[in-house]
C-alpha positions as CSV (number, residue, x, y, z in Angstrom):
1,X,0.0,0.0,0.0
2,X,2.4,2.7,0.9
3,X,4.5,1.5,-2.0
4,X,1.9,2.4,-4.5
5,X,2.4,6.3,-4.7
6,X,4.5,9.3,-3.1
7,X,0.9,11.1,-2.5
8,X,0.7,9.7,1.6
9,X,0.9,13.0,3.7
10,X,3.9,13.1,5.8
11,X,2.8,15.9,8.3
12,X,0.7,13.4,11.2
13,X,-1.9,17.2,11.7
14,X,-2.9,16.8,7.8
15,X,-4.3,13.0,8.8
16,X,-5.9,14.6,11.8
17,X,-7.8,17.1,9.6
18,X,-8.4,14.9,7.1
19,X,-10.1,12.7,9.7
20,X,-12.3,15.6,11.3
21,X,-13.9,16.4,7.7
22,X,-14.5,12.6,6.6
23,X,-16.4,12.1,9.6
24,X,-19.1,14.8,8.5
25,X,-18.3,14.2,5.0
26,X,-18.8,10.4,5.0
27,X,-21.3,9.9,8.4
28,X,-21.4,5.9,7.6
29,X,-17.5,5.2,7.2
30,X,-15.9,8.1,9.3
31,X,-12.6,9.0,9.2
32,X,-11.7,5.0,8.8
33,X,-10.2,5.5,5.5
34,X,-8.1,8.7,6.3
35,X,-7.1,7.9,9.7
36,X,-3.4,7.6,10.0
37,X,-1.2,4.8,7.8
38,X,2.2,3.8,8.5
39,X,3.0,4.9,5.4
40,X,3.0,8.7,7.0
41,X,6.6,7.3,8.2
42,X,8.1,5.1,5.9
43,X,10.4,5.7,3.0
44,X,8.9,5.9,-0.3
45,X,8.5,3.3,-2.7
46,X,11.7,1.0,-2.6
47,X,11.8,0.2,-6.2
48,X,10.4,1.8,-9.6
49,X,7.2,0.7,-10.7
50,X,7.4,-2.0,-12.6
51,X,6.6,-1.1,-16.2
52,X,3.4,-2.3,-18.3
53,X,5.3,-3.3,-21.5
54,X,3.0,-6.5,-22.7
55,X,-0.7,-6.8,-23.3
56,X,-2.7,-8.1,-20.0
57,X,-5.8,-10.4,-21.4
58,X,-7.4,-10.0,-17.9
59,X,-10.7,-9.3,-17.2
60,X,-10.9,-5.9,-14.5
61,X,-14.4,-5.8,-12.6
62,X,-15.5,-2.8,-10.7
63,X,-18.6,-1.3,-9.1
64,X,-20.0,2.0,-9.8
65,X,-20.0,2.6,-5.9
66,X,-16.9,0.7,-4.1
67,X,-16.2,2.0,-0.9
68,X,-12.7,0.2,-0.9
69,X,-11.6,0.6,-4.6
70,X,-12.6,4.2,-5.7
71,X,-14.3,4.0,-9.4
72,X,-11.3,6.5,-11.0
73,X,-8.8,4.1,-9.9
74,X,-10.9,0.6,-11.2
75,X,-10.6,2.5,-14.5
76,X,-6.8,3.6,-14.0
77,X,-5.7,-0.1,-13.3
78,X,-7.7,-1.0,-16.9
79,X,-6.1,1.6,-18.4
80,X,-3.0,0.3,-16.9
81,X,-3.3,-3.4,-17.9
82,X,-2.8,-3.2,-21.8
83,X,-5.3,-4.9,-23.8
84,X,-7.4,-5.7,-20.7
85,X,-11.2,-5.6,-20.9
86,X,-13.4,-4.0,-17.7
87,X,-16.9,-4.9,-16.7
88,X,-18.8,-2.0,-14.5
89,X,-21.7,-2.4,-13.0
90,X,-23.2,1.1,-12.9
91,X,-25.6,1.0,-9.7
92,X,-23.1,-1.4,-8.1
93,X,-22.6,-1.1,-4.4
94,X,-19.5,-2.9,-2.2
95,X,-16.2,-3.8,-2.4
96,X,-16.7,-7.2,-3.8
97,X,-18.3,-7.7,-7.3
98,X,-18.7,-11.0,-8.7
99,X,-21.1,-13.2,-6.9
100,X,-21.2,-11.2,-4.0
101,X,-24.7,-10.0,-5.3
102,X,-26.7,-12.4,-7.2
103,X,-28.4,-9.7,-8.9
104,X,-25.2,-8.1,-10.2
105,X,-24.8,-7.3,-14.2
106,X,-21.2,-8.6,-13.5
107,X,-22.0,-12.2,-13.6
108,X,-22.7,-12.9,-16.9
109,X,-19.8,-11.3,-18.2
110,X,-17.8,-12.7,-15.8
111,X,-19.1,-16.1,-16.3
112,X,-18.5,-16.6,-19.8
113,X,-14.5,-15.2,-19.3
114,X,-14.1,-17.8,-16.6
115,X,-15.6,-20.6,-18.7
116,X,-14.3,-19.5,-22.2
117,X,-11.3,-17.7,-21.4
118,X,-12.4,-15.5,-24.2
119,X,-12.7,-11.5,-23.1
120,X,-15.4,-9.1,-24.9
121,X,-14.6,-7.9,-27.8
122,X,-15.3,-4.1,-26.1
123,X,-15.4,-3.4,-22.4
124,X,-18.7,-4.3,-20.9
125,X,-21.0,-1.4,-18.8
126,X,-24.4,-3.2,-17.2
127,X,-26.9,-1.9,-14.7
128,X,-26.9,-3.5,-11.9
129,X,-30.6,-3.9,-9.8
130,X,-31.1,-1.6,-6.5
131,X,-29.4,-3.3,-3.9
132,X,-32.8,-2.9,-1.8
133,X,-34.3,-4.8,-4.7
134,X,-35.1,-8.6,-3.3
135,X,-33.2,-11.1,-6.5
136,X,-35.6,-13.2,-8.0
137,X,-37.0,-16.1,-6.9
138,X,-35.8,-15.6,-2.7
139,X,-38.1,-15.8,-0.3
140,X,-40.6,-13.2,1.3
141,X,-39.2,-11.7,4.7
């Protein structure tokens, strides 16, 4: 984590300000994702990043709305992997994507890659349901 980028503030205050506004900002998480990381005293990155040079056939598959993985940066690792292919699910809530939700757009797509090994020919963008939408076929509370 603290090898990934330069950006982690060094000054221990700026994580203490940072913490005061995320808990108004973001009343369900807090100030859990800004609260002080090691990474405020480490040395930066110990070696270079290492340099996309060949094409990645990998499948990348985000949620419109992680709370972990930030939608810019789903789309910056795609970008990142060469010839990669993303599915997002637009309307997608949570960290984890495939088969977390069983009404997820992700599946299919998903699916197919894992049994074909074959990625879309274009990068696939689905609507996933409402999460407070019951999937089809569970049973009445």
């Amino acid at each position: 984590m603290c090898g990934d980028t330069e950006n982690w503030p060094r000054d221990p205050e700026q994580y203490a300000r940072d913490a005061v506004q995320d808990k108004v900002k973001y009343p369900l998480y807090g100030d859990f994702a800004s609260n002080i990381k090691p990474c405020a005293f480490w040395q930066r990155p110990l070696e270079a990043a290492t340099p996309m040079t060949h094409q990645a056939k990998v499948l990348t598959v985000q949620n419109e709305w992680d709370p972990m993985t930030p939608l810019s940066s789903g789309q910056g690792l795609h970008r990142a992997l060469k010839g990669s292919r993303m599915v997002l699910a637009k309307g997608g809530q949570g960290h984890g994507v495939y088969l977390t939700d069983p009404t997820s757009c992700a599946n299919d797509p998903v699916n197919t890659y894992l049994t074909t090994g074959r990625l879309p020919a274009r990068d696939v963008t689905c609507q996933s349901p409402p999460r407070d939408q019951e999937p089809k076929g569970s049973p009445a509370p």
